[in-house]
C-alpha positions in Angstrom: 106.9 80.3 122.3 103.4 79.7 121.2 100.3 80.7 122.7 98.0 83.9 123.0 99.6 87.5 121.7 98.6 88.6 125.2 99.7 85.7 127.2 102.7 83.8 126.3 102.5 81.7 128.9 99.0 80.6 128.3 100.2 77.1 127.0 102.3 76.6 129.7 99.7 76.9 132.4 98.0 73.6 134.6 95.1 72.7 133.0 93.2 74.2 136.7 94.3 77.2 135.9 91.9 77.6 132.4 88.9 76.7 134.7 90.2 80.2 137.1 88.6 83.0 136.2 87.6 86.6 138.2 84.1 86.4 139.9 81.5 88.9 138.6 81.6 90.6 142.1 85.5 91.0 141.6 84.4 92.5 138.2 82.2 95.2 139.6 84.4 96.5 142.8 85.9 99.5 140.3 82.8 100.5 139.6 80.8 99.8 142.9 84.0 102.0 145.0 83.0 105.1 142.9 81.3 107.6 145.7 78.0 108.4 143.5 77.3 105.1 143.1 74.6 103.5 145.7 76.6 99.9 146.0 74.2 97.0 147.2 76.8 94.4 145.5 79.7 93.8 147.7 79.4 91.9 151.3 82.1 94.3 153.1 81.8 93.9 157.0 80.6 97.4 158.5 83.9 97.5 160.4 83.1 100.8 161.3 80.8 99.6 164.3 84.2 98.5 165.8 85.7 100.4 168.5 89.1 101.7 166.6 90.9 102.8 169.3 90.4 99.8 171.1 91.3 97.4 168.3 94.7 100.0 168.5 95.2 99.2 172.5 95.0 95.6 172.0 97.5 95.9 168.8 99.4 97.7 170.3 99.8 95.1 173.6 100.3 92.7 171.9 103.5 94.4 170.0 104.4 95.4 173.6 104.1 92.4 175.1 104.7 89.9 173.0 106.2 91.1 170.1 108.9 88.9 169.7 106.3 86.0 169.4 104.0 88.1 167.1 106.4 89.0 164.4 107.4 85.1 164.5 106.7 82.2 162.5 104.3 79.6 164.3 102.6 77.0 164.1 101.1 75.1 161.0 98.0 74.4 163.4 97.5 77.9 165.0 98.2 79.5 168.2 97.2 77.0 171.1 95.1 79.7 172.6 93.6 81.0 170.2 91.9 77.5 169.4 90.9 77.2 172.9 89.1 80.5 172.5 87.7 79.0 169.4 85.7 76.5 171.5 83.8 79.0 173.1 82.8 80.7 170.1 81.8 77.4 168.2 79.9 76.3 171.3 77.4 79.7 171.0 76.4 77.5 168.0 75.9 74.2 170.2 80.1 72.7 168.5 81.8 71.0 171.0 85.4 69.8 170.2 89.1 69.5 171.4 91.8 72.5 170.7 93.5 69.5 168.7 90.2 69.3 166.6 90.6 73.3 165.0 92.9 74.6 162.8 93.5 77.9 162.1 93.1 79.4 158.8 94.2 83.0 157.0 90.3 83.2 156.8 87.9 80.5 156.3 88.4 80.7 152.5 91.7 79.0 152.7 89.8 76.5 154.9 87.6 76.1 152.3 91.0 75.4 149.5 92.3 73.3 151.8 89.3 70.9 152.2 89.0 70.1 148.5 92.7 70.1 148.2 92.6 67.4 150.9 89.5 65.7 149.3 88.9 66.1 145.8 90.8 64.6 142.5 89.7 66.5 139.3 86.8 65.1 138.0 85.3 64.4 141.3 82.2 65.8 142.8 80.9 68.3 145.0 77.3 68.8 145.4 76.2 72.6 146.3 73.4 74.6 146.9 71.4 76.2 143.8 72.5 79.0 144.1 75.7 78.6 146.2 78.3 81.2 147.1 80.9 82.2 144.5 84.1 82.4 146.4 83.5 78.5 147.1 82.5 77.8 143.1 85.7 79.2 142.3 87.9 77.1 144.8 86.0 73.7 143.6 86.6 75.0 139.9 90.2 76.1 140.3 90.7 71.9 141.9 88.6 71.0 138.5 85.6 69.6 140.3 82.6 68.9 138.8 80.3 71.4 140.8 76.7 69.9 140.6 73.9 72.0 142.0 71.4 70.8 144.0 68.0 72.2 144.3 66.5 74.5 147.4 63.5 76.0 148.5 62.8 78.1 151.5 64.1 75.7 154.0 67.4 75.1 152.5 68.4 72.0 150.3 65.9 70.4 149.0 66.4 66.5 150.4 64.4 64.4 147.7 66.7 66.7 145.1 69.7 65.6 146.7 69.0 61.8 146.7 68.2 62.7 142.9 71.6 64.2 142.2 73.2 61.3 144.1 71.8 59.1 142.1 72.8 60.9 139.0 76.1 61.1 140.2 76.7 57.8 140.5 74.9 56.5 137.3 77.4 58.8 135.6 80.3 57.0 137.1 81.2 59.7 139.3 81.4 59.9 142.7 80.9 62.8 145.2 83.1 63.7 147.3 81.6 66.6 149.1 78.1 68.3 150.0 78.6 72.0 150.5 75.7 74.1 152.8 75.8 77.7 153.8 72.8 76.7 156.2 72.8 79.8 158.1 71.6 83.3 156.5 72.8 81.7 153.4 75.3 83.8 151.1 73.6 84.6 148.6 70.0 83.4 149.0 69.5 84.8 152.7 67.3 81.7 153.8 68.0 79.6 156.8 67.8 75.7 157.0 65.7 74.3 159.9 66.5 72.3 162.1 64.7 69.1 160.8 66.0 69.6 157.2 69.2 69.8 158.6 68.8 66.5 160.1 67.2 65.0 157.3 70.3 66.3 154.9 72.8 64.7 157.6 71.0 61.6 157.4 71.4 61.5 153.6 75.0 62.5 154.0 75.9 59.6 156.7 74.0 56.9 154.3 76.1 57.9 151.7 79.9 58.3 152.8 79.3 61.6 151.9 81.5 64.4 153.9 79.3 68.0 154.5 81.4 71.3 154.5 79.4 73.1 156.9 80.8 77.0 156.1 78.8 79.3 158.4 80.4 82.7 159.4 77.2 84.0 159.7 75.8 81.7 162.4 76.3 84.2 165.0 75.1 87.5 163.2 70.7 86.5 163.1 68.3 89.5 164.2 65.8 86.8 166.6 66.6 84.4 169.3 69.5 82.5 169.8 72.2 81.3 166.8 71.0 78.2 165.1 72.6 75.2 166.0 75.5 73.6 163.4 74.7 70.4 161.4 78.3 69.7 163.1 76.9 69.7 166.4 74.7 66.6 165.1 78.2 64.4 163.9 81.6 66.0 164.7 82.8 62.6 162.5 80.9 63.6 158.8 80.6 67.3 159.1 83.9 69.6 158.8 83.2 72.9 160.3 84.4 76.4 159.0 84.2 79.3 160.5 85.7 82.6 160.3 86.0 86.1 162.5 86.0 88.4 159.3 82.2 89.1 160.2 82.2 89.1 164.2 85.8 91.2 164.6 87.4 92.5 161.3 88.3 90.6 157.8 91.4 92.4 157.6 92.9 90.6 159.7 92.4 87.5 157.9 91.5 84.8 160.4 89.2 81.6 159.9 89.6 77.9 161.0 88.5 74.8 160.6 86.7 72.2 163.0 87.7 68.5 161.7 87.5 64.7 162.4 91.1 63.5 163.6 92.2 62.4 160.3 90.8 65.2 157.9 92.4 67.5 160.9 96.1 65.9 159.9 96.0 66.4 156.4 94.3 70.1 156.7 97.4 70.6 158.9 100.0 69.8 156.6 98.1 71.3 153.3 97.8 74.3 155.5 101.8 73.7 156.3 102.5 73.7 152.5 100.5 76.6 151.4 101.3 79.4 154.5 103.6 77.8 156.5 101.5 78.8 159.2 98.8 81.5 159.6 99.8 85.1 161.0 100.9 84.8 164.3 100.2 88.7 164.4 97.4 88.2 163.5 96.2 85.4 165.7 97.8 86.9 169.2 95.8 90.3 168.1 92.3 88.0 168.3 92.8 86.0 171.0 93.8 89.5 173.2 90.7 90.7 171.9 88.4 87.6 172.8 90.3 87.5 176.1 90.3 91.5 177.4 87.2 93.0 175.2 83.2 92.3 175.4 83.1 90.0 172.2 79.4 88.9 172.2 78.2 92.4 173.1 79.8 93.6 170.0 78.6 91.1 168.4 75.0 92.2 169.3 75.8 95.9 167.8 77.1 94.5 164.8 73.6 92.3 164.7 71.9 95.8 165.8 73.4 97.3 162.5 72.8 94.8 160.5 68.8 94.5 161.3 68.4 98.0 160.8 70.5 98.3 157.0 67.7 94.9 156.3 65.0 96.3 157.6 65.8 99.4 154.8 66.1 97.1 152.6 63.1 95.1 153.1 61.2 98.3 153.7 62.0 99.9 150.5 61.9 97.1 148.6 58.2 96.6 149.6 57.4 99.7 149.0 58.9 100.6 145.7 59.8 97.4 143.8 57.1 96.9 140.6 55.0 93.7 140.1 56.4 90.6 139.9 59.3 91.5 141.8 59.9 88.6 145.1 63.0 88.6 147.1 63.8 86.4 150.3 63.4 87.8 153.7 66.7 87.2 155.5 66.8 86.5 159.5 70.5 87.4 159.7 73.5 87.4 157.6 74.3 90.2 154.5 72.0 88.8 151.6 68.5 89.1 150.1 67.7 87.5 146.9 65.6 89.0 144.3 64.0 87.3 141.5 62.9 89.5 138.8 59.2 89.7 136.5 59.3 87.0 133.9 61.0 88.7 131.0 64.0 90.5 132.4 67.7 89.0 132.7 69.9 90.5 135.7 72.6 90.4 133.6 71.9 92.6 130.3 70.1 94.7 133.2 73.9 95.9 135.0 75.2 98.1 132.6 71.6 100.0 132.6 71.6 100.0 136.6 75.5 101.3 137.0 74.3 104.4 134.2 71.5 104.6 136.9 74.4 104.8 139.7 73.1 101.4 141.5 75.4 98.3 141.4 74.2 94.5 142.8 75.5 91.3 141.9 73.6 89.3 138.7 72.7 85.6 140.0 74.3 83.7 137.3 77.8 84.5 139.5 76.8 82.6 142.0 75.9 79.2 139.3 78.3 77.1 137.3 75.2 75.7 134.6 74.4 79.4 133.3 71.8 79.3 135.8 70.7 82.7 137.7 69.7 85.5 134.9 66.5 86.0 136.4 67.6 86.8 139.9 70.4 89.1 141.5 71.9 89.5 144.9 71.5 92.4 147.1 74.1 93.2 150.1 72.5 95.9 152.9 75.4 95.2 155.4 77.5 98.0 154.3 75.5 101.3 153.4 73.4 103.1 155.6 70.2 102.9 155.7 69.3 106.3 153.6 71.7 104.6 151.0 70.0 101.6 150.9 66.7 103.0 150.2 67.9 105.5 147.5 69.8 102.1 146.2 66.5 100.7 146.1 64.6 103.9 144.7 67.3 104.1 141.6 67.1 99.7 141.1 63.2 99.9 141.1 63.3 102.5 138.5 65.9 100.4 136.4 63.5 97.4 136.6 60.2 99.7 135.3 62.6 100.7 132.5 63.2 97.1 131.4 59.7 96.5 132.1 58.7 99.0 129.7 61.3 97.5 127.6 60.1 94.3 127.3 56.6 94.6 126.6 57.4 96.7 123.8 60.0 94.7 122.3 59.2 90.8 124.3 62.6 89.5 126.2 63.0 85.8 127.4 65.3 84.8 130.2 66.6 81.4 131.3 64.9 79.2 133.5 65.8 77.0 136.4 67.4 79.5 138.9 66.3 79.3 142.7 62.9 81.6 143.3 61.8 79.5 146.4 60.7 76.5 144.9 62.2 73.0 143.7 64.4 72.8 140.3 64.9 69.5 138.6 67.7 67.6 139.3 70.7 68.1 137.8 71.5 65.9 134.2 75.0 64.5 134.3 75.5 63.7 130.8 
């Protein structure tokens, strides 16, 4: 057996599986867990803000109850009920469907395999944001998809740099097959489309056969006025709609869905059928008793309480302490703020130097497939508290002096291109 000293099997793998490999967030969890080290990396749900011995009363009724069904297979689809209760929480976000229209996930990232197992051949094309969230890079990858990155600004995706990357698309002799958008509190750029970029980016979508994967399980979770309304409540025929409850209840427990046009629905179904079998029925029957016996939405608004006050620290600290040069993105929900660093410095060579400093973050080029992202990192304030977050801060600003210092004594360069608010060329397919 030939192959790698290490691996035997190396030569006997798919060629998908050479193009899976662990996300640099993955790579840091060892060293983010340790206690001394202030982690602003990871985008853990504050599950703590649950009520435990609640969540233990409805698990515990539902054993009692309905055990027999719990501990059972079911349904490829999802529990009936739970897809009803679904509807309501997709219509905070102005979604209207059918129970027939959702299936239910074991989380929205298996929604997310699903859809490109369902859509995309390798070579084909998927069109994301720039930058884009890494769990969904490494599904497109792992289907050997071309990713192509689109340009954004403030407001989202840029529209005129999607008609470009169309374009260049299709002079290539490729064809797209997808257009990916986190447009709500955006994982990891923390900006928020508007509501007339989203209809412009629909338009484009609908003009070119193009399907949009709409992932948003942070919709519900903004700090002012009400939940911005989904693309999908604009075209329930071009837009397929994930969602998840891992932010709004608990992602232990592993449930997400999908919102699809009748035919995309069928195949999701039976890809779904093939991979699980069906999702937990535990699982399931444990949310819908929740949604159907607890205050959902007003826990929803503490974990949107908590979540405001760990950004706010952030933001805070961030203005306070960060040197000259530094900009980062002003989130109105979600997890994330981006930071771009002073011209000179590269997120990247900077880790190591910040973990010795006992602050960890995520460098930007994890969250790129074109090397893109050195300049810019990804900060998470949803799971320390708020003293954390500013010592976090305290120790990252004094990590970024250092390299400062650094490079004006011995001159640095870092790679342009990545996201910093402002338009990026469009991308060249050759």
């Amino acid at each position: 057996m030939s192959g790698s000293r290490l691996d035997p099997w190396v030569d006997s793998y798919a060629s998908r599986a050479h193009a899976m490999r662990a996300s640099e967030i993955r790579a840091l969890f060892a060293v983010a867990s340790r206690p001394e080290v202030v982690s602003l990396a990871g985008g853990m749900p504050f599950v703590q803000a649950l009520p435990i011995d609640m969540l233990l009363e409805t698990a515990q009724r539902v054993l009692r109850e309905r055990g027999a069904q719990a501990l059972q297979y079911g349904s490829g689809q999802g529990d009936v009920t739970l897809r009803e209760q679904i509807l309501q929480v997709i219509g905070e976000v102005g979604v209207t469907a059918h129970p027939d229209d959702i299936i239910v996930t074991t989380g929205s990232q298996m929604a997310l395999d699903l859809v490109t197992r369902v859509f995309c051949d390798p070579g084909d094309v998927v069109l994301v944001e720039s930058p884009s969230y890494v769990g969904a890079l490494g599904v497109f990858r792992a289907y050997e998809c071309d990713v192509v990155h689109v340009a954004m600004d403030d407001e989202g995706l840029v529209p005129s740099a999607l008609d470009e990357a169309i374009v260049a698309v299709r002079a290539a002799g490729k064809r797209a097959k997808l257009i990916y958008t986190i447009p709500n509190f955006h994982n990891p750029a923390g900006i928020t489309q508007g509501q007339a970029r989203r209809a412009e980016l629909l338009a484009i979508a609908q003009r070119e056969g193009i399907a949009i994967l709409e992932d948003d399980p942070y919709g519900l979770l903004g700090f002012e006025g009400e939940p911005p309304r989904a693309i999908r409540a604009n075209d329930p025929d071009g837009v397929i709609y994930l969602g998840s409850f891992s932010k709004t209840i608990a992602s232990g427990l592993r449930v997400g869905w999908a919102v699809a046009p009748h035919g995309v629905r069928e195949k999701l179904v039976l890809a779904n059928e093939a991979a699980v079998l069906c999702p937990s029925n535990y699982a399931q029957l444990t949310i819908s008793e929740y949604l159907a016996t607890q205050p959902w939405r007003e826990q929803i608004k503490t974990f949107q309480e908590v979540y405001r006050e760990r950004r706010d620290a952030l933001l805070e600290s961030l203005q306070a302490l960060m040197p000259e040069g530094t900009t980062w993105t002003i989130p109105a929900g979600g997890f994330y703020s981006w930071l771009t660093l002073p011209h000179g410095l590269d997120a990247t060579a900077m880790l190591p130097r910040a973990v010795a400093s006992l602050v960890a973050y995520v460098p930007g080029t994890g969250f790129y497939v074109d090397g893109q992202g050195r300049q810019n990192l990804r900060l998470s304030y949803c799971y320390p508290e708020p003293d954390r977050i500013r010592e976090g801060v305290r120790r990252l600003a004094g990590v970024i002096e250092s390299e400062l210092e650094l490079a004006e004594t011995f001159g640095t360069t870092h790679s342009r291109g990545a996201f910093t608010g402002s338009s990026v060329p469009a991308p060249d397919l050759r």
